[in-house]
Backbone as a ProteinNet text record, in pm:
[ID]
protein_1_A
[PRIMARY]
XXXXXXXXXXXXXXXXXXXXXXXXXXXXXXXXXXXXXXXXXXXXXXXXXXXXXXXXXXXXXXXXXXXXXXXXXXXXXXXXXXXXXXXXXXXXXX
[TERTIARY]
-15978.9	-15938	-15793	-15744.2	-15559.4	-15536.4	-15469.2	-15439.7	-15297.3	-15302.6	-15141.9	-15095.9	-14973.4	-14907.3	-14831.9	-14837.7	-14806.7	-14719.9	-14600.8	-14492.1	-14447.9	-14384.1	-14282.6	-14422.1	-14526.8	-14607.4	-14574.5	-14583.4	-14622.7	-14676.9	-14694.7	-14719.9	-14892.7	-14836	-14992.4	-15078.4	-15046.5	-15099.2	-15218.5	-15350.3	-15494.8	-15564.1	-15629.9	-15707.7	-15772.5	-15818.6	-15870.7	-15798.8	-15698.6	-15504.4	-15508.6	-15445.9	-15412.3	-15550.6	-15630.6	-15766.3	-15756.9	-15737.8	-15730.9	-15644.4	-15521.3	-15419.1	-15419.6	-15438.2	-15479.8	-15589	-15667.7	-15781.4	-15738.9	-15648.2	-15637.8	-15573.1	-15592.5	-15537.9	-15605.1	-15746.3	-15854.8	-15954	-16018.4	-16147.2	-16074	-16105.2	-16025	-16136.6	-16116.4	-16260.8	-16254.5	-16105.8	-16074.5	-15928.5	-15905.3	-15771	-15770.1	-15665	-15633.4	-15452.5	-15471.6	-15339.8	-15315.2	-15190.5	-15176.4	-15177.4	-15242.8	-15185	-15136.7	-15075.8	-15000	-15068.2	-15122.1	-15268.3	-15156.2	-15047.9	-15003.1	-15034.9	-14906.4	-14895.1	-14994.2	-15085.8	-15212.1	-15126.1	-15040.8	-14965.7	-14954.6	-14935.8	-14975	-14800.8	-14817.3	-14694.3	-14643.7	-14660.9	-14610.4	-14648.5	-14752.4	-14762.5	-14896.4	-14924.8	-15081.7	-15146.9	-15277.6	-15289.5	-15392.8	-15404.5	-15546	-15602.2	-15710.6	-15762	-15832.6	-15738.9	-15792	-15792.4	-15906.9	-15931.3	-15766	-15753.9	-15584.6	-15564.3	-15624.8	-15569.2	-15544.9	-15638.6	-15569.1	-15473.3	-15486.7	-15344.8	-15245.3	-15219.9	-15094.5	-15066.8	-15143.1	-15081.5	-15097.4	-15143.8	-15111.6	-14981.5	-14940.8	-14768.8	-14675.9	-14750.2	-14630.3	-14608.9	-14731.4	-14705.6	-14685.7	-14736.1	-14720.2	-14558.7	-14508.2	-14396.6	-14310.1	-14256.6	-14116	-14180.9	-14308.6	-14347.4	-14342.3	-14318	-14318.6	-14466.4	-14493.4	-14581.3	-14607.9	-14650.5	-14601.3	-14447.3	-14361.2	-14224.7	-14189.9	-14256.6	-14154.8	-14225.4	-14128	-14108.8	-14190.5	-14317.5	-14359	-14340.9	-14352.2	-14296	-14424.4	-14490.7	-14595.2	-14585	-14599.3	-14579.5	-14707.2	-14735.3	-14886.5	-14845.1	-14953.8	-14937.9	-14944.8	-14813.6	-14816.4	-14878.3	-14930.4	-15110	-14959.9	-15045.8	-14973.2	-15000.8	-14991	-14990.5	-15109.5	-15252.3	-15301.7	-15293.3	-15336.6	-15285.8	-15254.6	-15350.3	-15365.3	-15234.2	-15174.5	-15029.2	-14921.5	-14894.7	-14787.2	-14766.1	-14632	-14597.1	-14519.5	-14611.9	-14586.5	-14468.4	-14338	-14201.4	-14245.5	-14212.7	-14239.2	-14096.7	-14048.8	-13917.7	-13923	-13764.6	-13753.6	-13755.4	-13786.7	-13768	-13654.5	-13598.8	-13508.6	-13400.4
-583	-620.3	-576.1	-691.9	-638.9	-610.5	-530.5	-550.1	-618.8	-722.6	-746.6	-741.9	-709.1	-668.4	-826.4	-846.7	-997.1	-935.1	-997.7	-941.9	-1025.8	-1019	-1150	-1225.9	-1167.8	-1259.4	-1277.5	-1379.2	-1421.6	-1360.3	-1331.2	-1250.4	-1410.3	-1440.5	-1602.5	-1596.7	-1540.7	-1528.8	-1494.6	-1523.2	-1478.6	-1455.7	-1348.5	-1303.1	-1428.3	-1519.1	-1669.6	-1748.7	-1803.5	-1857.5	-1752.9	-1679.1	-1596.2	-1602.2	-1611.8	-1598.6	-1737.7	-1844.4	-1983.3	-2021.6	-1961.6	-1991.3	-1950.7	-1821.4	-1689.3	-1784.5	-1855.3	-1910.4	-2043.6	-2104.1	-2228	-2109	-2067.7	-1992.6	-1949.2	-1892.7	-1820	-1742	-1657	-1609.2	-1495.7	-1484.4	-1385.2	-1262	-1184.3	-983.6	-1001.9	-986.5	-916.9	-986.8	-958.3	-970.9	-891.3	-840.1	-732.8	-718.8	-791	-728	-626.4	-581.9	-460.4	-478.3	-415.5	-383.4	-238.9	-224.9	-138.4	-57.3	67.6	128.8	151.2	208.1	190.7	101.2	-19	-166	-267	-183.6	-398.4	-509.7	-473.8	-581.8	-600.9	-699	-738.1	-639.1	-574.2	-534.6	-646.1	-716.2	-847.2	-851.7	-753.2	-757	-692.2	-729.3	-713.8	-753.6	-757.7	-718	-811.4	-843.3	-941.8	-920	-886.6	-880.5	-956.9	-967	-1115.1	-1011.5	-1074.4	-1087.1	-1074.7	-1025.5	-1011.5	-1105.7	-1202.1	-1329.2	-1409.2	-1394.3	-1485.8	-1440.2	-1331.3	-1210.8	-1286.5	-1270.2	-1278.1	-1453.6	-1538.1	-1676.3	-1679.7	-1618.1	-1590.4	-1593.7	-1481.4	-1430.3	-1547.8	-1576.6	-1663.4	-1830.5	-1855.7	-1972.2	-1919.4	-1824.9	-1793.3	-1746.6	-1601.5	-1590.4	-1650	-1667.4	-1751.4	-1863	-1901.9	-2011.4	-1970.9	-2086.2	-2077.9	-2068.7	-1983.5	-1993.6	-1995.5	-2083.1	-2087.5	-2043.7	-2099.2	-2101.9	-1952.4	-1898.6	-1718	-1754.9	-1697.7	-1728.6	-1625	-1588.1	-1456	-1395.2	-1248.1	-1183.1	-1131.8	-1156	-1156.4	-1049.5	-961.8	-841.7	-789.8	-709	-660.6	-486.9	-478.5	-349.9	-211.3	-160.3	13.2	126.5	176.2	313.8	405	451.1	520.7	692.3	772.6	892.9	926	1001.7	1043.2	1126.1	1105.7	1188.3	1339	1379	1589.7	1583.8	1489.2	1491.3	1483.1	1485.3	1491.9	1623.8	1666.3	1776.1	1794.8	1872	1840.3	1963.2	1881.2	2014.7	2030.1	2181.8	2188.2	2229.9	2223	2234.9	2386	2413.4	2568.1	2544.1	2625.2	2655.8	2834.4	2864.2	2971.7	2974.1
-14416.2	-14550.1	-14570.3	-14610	-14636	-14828.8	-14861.3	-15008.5	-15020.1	-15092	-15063.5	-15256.3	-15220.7	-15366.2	-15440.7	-15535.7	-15621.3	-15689.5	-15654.8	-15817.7	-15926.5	-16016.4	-16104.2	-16137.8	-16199	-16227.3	-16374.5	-16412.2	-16573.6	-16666.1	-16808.3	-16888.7	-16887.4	-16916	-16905.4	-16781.6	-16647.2	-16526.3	-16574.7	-16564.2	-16545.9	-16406.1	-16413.4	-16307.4	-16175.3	-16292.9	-16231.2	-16138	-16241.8	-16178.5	-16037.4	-16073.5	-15949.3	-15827.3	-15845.6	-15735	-15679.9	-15769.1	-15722	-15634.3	-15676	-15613	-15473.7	-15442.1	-15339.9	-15233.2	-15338.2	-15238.9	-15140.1	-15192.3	-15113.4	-14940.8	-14953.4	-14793.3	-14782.5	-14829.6	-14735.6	-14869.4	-14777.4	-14910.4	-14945.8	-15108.6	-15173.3	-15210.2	-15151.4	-15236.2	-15361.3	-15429.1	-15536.7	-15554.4	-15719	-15809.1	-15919.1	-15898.9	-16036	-16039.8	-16208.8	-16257.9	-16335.3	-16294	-16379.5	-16543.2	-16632.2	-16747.7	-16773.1	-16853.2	-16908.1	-17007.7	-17010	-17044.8	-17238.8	-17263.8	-17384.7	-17511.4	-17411.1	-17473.2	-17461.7	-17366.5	-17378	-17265.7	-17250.1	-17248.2	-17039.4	-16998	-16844.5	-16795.9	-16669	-16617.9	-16524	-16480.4	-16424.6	-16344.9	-16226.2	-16035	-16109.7	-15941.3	-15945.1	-15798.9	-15707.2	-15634.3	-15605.2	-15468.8	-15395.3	-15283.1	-15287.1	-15147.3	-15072.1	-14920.3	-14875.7	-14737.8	-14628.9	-14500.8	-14407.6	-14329.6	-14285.4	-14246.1	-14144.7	-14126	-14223.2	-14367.3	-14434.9	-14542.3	-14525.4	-14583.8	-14540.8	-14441.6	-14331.9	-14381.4	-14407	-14430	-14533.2	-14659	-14780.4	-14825	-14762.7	-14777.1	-14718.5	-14614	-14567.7	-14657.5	-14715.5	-14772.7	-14946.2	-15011.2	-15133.2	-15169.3	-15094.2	-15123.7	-15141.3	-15274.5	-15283.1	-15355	-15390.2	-15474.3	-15570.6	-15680.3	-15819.3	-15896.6	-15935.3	-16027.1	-16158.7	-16268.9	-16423.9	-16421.9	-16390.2	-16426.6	-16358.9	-16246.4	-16237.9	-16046.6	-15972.8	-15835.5	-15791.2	-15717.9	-15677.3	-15536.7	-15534.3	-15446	-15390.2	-15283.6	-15240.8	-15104.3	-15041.2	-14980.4	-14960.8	-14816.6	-14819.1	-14914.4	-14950.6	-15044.7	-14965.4	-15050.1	-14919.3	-14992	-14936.2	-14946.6	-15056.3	-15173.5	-15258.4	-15199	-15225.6	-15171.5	-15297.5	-15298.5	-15319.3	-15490.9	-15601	-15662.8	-15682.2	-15599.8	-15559	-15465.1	-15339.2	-15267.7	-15323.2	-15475	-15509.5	-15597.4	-15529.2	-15581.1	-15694.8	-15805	-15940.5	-15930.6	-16035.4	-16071.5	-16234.4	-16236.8	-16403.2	-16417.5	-16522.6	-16571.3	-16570	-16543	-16569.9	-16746.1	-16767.2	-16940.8	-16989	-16862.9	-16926.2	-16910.3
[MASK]
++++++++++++++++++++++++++++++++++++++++++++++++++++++++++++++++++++++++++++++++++++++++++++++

């Protein structure tokens, strides 16, 4: 299973749209866009999981297409570091 990362998506992009689209190249796990836990509001990228072979021709035919009027940036997604691996700085305060 590959995760690949979707960017420049549309504020109109739906979970559906995006799976449909994803599908004409192969079987899709999963779709999730980001929202923005504040505003409600969509952060523009968001994420699909497809089989790697059809990862791999995903990207190659998606990237750079237009979708609802915004061009997407389609990239396999890189492993975030753990939340306990990041080393928290607290401000000096004196």
């Amino acid at each position: 299973m590959t995760k690949l990362f979707v960017g420049n998506l549309p504020e109109s992009a739906t979970d559906s749209a995006l799976g449909a689209l994803f599908a004409a190249h192969g079987k899709v796990e999963s779709v999730e866009r980001i929202i923005d836990r504040a505003t409600g509001l969509p952060r523009g990228f968001g994420f699909v999981d497809m089989a790697a072979q059809d990862a791999a021709r995903a990207i190659q035919n998606i990237n750079g297409q237009d979708f609802e009027g915004r061009t997407l940036k389609v990239s396999e997604a890189e492993e975030r570091p753990a939340q306990g691996d990041k080393k928290r700085r607290r401000p000096n305060r004196h």
